[in-house]
N, C-alpha and C positions, 0 to 999 in steps of 0.2 A: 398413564405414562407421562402424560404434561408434567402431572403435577410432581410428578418423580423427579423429572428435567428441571422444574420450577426451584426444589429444591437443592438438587445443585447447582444454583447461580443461571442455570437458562433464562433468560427473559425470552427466546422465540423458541418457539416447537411447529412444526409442520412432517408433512408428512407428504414424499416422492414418491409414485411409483416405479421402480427399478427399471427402464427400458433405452431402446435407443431414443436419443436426445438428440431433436431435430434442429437447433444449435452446434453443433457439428461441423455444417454447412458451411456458415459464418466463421465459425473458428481457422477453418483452414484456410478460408478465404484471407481473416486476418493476418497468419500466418503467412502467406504464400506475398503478401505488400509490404514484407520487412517490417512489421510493426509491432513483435514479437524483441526485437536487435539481437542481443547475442546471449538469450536465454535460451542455452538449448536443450534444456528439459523440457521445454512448451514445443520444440518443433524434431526433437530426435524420435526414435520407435513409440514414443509414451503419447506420442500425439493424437495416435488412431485409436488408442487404448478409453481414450475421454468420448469415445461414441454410445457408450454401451455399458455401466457401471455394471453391471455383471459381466463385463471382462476383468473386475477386482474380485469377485466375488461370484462364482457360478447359481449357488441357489439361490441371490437375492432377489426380495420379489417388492419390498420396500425398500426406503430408507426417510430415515428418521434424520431430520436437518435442524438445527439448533444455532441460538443465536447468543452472544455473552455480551454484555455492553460495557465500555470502556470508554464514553465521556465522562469526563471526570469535573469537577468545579472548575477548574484548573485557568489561564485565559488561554486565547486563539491567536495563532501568529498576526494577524496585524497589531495584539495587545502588545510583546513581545519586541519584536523586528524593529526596532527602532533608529538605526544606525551607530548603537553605542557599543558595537561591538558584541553583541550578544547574537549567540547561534542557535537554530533551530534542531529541535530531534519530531518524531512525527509521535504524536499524539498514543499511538497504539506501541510503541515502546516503554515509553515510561517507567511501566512497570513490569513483572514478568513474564516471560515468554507464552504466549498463548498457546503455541503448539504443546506443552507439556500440561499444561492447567484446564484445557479444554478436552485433552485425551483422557487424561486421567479423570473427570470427573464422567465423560459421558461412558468411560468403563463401570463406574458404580452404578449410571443409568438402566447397565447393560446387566450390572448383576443384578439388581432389582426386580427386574425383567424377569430375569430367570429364575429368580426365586418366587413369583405369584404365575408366571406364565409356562413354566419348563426350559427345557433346553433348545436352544435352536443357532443357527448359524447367525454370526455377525462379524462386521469389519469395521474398525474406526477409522475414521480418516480426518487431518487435521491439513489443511493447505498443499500439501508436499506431495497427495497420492494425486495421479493422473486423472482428476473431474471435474465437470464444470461444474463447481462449485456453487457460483451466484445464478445459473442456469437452474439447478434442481433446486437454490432458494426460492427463487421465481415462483415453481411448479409446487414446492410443499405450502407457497402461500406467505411465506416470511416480506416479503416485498417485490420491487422491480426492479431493472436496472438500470439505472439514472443513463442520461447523458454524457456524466464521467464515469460510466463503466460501475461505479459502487453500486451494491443491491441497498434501496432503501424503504423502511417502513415508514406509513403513512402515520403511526404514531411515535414512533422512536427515532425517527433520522437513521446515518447508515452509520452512527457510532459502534459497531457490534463487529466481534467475529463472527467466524462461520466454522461448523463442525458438522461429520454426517457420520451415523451407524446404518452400514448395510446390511438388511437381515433379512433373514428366509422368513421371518413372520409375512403373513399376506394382511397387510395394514391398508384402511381406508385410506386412499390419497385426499392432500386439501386440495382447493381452491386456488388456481392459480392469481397471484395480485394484478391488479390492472396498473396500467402506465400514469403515472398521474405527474410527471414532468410538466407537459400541458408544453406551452409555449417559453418556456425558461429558460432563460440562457445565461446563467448568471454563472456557474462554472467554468462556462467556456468561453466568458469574458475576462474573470478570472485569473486564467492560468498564465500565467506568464511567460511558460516557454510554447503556450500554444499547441499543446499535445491534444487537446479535443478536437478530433478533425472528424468530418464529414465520412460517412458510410456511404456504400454506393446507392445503397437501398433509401437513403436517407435521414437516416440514423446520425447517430456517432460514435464514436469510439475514442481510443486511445491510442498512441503511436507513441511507445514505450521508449522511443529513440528521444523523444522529446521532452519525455515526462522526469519531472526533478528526480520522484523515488527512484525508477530507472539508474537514474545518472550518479548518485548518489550508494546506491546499496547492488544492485547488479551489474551495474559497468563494472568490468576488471579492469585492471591495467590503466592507462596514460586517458585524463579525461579526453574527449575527441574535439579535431579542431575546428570539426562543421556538423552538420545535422543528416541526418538521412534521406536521402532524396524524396521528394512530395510527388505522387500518385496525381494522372492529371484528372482526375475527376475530384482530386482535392481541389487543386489551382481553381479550377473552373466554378465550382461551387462557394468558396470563402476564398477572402485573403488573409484574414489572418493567420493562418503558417505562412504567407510570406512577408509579415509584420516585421519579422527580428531576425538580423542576419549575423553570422561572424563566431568566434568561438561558442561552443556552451557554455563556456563559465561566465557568465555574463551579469547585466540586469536581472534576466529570467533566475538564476538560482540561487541571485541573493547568497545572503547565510546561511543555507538549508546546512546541515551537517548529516542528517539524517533522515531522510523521507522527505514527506511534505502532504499537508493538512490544507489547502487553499480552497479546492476544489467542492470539501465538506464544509468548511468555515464558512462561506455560503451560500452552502444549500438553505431553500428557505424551511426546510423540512426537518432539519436540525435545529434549526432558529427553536423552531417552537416546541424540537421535542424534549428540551428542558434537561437537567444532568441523571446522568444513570452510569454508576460505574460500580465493578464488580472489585473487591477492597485488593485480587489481585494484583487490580492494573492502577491501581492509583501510585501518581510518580511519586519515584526515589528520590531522595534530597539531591539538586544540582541539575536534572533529567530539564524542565522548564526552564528553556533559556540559558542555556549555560555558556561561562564567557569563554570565549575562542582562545583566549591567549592561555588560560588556564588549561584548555583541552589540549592545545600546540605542543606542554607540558609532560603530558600522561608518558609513563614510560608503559612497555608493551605488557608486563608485569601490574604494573597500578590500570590500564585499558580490560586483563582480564577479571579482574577484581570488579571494578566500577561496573562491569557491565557483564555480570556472572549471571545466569538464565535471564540474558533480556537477547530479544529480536537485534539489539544492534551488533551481537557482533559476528554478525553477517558479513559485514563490509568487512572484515577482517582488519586488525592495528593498521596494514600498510594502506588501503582504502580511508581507512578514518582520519589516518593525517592528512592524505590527498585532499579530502573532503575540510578538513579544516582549514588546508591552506589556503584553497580556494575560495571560504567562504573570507578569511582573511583579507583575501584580495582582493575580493568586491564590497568588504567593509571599506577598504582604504586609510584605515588609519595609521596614524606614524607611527603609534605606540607598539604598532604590530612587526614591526623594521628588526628589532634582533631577534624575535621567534620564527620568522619566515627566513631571514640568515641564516640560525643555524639548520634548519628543515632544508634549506639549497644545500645545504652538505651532508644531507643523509644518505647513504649507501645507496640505500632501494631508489633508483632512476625515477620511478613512478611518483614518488613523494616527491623528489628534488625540481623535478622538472615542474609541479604543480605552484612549489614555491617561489621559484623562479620568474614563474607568470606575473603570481600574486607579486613579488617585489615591485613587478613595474608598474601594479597599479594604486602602487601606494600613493595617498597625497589626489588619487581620482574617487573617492569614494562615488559608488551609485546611489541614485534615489532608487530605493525601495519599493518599487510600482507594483504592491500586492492586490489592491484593489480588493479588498477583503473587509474594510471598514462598514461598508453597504447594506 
């Protein structure tokens, strides 16, 4: 079955046993400190659903977890981000959409399957079905879960999706991966809007309110004009979430246009796990780096095209201007004065009001405090 996986484009195979996932716990816990924001597929009925992956699937008694890798040659946003006007998209867009390239391949997994083993029950699931995902990577053996929340392999870094087949076959479980963080703290030195915060247990996590990709591709509507209140066993434990104060468009999101790669850029565990990309995900001409004023440009007609089965258009047109003008406005440059004009006059409030921002801070560009060079 690896090798089956192996040959289409898996680089990870493991193997979960189907049961209740004692991560659960924690989920809710997460869930219940706002640190979810306003994702509420993570916190509506689907929530209690991720206890028990045979609530997707009543006979499974495995699941088959798989990994695709999508570091590409490509550079790393502090190559990039240099204040010339140049915007970020996150690394796992690039190229096309995972959920359709990861389903469809581990369905041939699945006929293969069937054609040397017989017939039997299975469910594919690509990001979107209600499970902890990086939790049963954990438990098939594929890696850990970092500090910043990414499951990472001790040979490959955490450049890789994630995809599972639940299925009534009764399969050997792996090895679950050990924690090999160690004392590293280099992501959550890092991050710039300081979304790695502190677990109670003393861990870390993510606070989603804070986190660029968050702000970026799940916030809807008018970005926000402050951050989410901090938990006091954060306060008490770090200060950095109480480092940077004031709008979120700020320093912290820079030019992001689209996600954000900081946190893996690095990882020391990436560093060395050298490039691995599946010919998938390798970007489309313009995807690296693409200039802002050029993007401020796109009509909603040329945004469908440019980014036809890719992850970004998630953010939906009206989100993707928001997100340009914003990154606009913390570029600060003057050249950017008639495309953020016309964008204050666009219909949709959401876009107008972003540019509006941006206008006043033109003529203030920020330093780029990525902290990524390292």
């Amino acid at each position: 079955m690896r090798q089956w996986a192996a040959r289409e484009g898996f680089g990870l195979c493991g193997i979960a046993a189907a049961e209740a996932l004692s991560d659960i716990t924690w989920f809710h816990e997460w869930v219940a400190l706002g640190y979810a924001g306003e994702m509420g597929y993570l916190t509506d009925h689907r929530a209690e659903l991720r206890r028990d992956p045979r609530a997707l699937l009543s006979s499974a008694k495995s699941i088959v977890c798989v990994g695709m890798f999508y570091n590409s040659a490509q550079p790393h946003t502090a190559e990039v981000l240099g204040g010339d006007g140049r915007g970020w998209i996150s690394r796992y867009a690039w190229g096309d959409d995972y959920h359709t390239v990861i389903r469809e391949r581990l369905e041939r997994v699945a006929a293969q399957m069937r054609t040397e083993w017989g017939d039997f029950d299975y469910r594919i699931c690509v990001d979107t079905a209600p499970l902890l995902e990086r939790s049963l990577g954990r438990l098939a053996g594929l890696g850990w879960i970092g500090k910043n929340t990414c499951l990472i392999n001790q040979q490959k870094g955490s450049w890789f999706f994630l995809g599972e087949m639940l299925t009534s076959l009764p399969l050997a479980p792996d090895v679950p991966a050990a924690d090999r963080c160690g004392t590293c703290r280099r992501c959550i030195d890092a991050c710039p809007t300081d979304a790695i915060v502190p677990r109670p247990d003393g861990g870390w996590t993510i606070d989603s309110r804070r986190c660029i990709s968050y702000l970026t591709i799940e916030k809807r509507g008018p970005v926000p004009e402050k951050r989410g209140p901090v938990p006091d066993f954060v306060m008490q434990k770090t200060a950095l979430v109480t480092r940077k104060t004031g709008p979120v468009p700020d320093i912290g999101v820079g030019t992001h246009v689209f996600g954000c790669d900081i946190c893996q850029d690095v990882c020391p565990w990436n560093r060395r796990a050298g490039t691995d990309c599946d010919e998938a995900f390798e970007a489309r001409e313009g995807m690296v780096g693409p200039d802002l004023e050029m993007l401020a440009k796109v009509t909603e007609e040329e945004f469908r095209t440019m980014f036809r089965n890719s992850p970004v258009v998630r953010t939906k047109y009206r989100g993707f201007l928001r997100n340009v003008a914003v990154a606009m406005g913390n570029a600060g440059l003057e050249r950017f004065r008639p495309a953020l004009e016309r964008l204050a006059r666009w219909e949709d409030p959401v876009v107008a009001e972003a540019a509006k921002w941006a206008l006043g801070r033109i003529g203030e560009p920020v330093k780029l405090a990525l902290g990524v060079s390292g």
